[in-house]
C-alpha positions in Angstrom: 15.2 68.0 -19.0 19.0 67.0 -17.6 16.9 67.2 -13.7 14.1 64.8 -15.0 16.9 62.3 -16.4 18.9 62.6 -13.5 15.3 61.9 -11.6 14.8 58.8 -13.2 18.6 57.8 -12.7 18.2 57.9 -9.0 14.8 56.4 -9.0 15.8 53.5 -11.1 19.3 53.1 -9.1 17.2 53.2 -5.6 14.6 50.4 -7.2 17.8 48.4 -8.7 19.3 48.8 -5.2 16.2 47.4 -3.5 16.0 44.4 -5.2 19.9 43.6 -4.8 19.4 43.9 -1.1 16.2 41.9 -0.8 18.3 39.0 -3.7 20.6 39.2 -1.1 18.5 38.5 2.2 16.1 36.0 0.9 18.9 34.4 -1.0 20.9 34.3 2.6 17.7 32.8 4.3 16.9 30.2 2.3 20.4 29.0 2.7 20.4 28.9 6.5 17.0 27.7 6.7 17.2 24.6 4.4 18.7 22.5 6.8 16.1 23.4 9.1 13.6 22.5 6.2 15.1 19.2 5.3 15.3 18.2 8.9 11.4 18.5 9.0 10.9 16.6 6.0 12.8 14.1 7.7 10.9 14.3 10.6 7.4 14.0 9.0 8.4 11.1 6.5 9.7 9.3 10.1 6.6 10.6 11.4 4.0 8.9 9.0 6.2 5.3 9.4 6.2 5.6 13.1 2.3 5.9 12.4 1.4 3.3 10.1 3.4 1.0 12.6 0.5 2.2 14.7 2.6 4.6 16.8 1.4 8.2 17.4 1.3 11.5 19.3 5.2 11.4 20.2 6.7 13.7 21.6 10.0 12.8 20.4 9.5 11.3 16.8 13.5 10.8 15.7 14.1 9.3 18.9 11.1 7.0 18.9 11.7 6.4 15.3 15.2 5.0 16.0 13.7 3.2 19.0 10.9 1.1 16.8 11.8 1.0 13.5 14.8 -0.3 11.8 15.2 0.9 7.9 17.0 -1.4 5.4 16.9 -1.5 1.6 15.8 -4.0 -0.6 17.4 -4.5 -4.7 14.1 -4.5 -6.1 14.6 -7.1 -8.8 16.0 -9.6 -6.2 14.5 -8.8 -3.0 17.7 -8.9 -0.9 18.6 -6.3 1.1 21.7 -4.7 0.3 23.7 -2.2 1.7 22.6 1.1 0.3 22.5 4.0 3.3 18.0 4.3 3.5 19.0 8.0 4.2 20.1 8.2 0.6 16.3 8.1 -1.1 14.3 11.4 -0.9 11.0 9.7 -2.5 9.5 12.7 -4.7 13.4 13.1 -6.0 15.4 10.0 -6.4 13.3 8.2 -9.3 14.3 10.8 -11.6 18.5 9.7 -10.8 19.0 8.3 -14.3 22.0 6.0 -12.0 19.3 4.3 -9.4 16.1 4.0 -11.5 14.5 2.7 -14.6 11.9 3.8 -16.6 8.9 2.0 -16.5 7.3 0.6 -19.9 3.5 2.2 -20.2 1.7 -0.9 -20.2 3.7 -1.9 -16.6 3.1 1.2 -15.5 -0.5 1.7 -13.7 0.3 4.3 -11.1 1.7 6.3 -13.3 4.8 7.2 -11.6 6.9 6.9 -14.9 10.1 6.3 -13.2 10.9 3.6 -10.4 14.3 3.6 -8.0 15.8 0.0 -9.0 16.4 -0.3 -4.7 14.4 1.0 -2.1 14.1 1.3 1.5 11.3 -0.8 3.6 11.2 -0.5 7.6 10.5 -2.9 9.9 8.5 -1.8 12.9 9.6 -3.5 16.2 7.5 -4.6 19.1 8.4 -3.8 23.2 10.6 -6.9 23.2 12.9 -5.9 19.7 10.9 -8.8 17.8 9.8 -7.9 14.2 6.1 -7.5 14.0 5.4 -5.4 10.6 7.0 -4.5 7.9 6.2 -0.9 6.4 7.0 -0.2 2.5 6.3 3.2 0.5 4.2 3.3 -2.0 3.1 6.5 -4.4 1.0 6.5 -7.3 -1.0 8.6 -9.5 -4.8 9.9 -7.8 -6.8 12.2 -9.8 -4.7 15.2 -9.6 -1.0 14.5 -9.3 0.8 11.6 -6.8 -0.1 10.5 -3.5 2.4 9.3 -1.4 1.6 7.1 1.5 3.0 3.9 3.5 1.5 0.8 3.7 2.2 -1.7 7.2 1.9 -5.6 7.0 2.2 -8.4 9.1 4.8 -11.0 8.6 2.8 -13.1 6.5 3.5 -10.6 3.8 -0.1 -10.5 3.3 -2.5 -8.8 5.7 -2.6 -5.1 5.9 -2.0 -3.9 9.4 -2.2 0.3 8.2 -2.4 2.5 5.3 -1.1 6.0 5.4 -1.4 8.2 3.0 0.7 11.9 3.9 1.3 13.8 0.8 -1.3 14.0 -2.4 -3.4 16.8 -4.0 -6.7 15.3 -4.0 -10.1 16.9 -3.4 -10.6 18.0 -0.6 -13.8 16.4 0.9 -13.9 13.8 -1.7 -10.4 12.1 -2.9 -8.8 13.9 0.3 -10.6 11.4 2.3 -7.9 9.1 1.3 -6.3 10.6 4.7 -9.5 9.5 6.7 -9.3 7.7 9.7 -12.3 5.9 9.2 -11.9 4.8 5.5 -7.8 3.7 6.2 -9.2 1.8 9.0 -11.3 -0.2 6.7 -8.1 -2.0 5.2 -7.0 -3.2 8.2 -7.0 -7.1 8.6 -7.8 -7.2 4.6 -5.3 -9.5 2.5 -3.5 -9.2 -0.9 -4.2 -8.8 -3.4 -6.7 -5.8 -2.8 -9.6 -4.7 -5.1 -11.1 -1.5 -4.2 -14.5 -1.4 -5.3 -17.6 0.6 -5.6 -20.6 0.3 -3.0 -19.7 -2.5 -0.3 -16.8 -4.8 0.2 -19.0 -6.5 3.0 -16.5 -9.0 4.6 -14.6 -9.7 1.5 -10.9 -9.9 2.7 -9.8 -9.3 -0.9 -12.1 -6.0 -0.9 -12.0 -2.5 0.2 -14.7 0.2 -0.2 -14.3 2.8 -2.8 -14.4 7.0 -1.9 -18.1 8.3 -2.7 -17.8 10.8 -5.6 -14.0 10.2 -5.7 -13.9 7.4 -8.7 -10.9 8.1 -10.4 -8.9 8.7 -7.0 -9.8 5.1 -5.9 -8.7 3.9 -8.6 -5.4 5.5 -8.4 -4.9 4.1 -4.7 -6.1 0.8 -6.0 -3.8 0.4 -8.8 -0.6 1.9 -6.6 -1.4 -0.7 -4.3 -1.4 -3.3 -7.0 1.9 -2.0 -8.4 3.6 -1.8 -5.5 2.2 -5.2 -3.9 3.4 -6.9 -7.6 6.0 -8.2 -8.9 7.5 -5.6 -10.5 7.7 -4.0 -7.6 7.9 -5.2 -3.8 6.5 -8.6 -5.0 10.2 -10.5 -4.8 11.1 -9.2 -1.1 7.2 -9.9 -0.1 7.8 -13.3 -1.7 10.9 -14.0 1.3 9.0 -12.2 3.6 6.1 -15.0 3.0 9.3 -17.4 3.3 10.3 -16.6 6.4 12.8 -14.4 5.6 12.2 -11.7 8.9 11.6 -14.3 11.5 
């Protein structure tokens, strides 16, 4: 009886040991590898900008990123930029900072992204000769199964859409994954706010972009983001100075 006991003392203690050791190694990885991780991030958020200012296939995105775009940040009631570090915002993370966001009442709240940073960062895409020619602002909102995240480009005006990029979103694939489809993002360029996305045609409607076959309740969710982040309660006071002027 004392040999089975003792047995099962060494088997547990080898088991116990195990898991220590492994603790210890994945606990030591993930460490060292997360500023590896959150360098990526980085990259592919500066990435999806660089593309929606219609710049792709680089081979050196952070330098080409510095290059074309310059990041500022807006206050989001005013639509003055202010001096907040665009480095600061990680955008699945910083609405929940109970200091630099608000909660959004239900009724203002059609993308359903609960929470909203009370500053955020917009980029402005620079031409070969260091002129302004787009400005690019994040947008996220609620799809069919969780939040799409994406970036929207328009001209100076303030009012036509130059791109749409969505990079991040757990849609159907197939059906509300198309979201990411060249060939349905394409269909917003040169359209103007505000934007109705509808079902069938939009023919040659400015105002009017063509809904996702079989993917109702996922165009819906990119139209209303784009409302709410297009409106006043959002980016509709810095658009409003942009209309002005303001980045001319």
């Amino acid at each position: 009886m004392s040999s089975n006991n003792e047995s099962i003392g060494k088997t547990l203690g080898v088991v116990v040991g195990l898991c220590l050791v492994c603790a210890v190694v994945v606990s030591f990885a993930a460490v060292q590898l997360r500023p590896l991780q959150q360098a990526n991030k980085i990259e592919d958020v500066q990435r999806n900008i660089l593309a929606a200012a219609g710049v792709e296939n680089v081979e050196n995105v952070s330098e080409t990123y510095n290059q074309v775009i310059d990041a500022r940040v807006v206050d989001m009631n005013t639509g003055e930029f202010v001096d907040t570090d665009p480095n600061s915002f990680d955008f699945t993370m910083t609405k929940f900072d109970a200091e630099r966001s608000v909660a959004l009442p239900k009724e203002e709240d059609i993308a359903g992204v609960q929470r909203m940073t009370t500053e955020s960062p917009v980029y402005l895409a620079k031409n070969s000769n260091g002129k302004y020619e787009s400005v690019i602002l994040p947008i996220q909102g609620y799809g069919l199964w969780g939040i799409m995240y994406g970036f929207v480009a328009l001209d100076l005006d303030g009012e036509t859409i130059q791109a749409i990029k969505f990079y991040q979103h757990t849609e159907t694939a197939g059906l509300g994954g198309e979201i990411q489809n060249p060939k349905w993002t394409a269909t917003w360029e040169g359209k103007k706010l505000p934007i109705d996305v509808v079902k069938g045609t939009a023919g040659n409607d400015v105002h009017k972009v063509d809904g996702l076959s079989g993917a109702t309740l996922t165009s819906n969710g990119v139209e209303n983001t784009f409302k709410f982040w297009t409106g006043d309660d959002a980016f509709g006071p810095f658009l409003a100075k942009v209309r002005e002027g303001a980045l001319n």
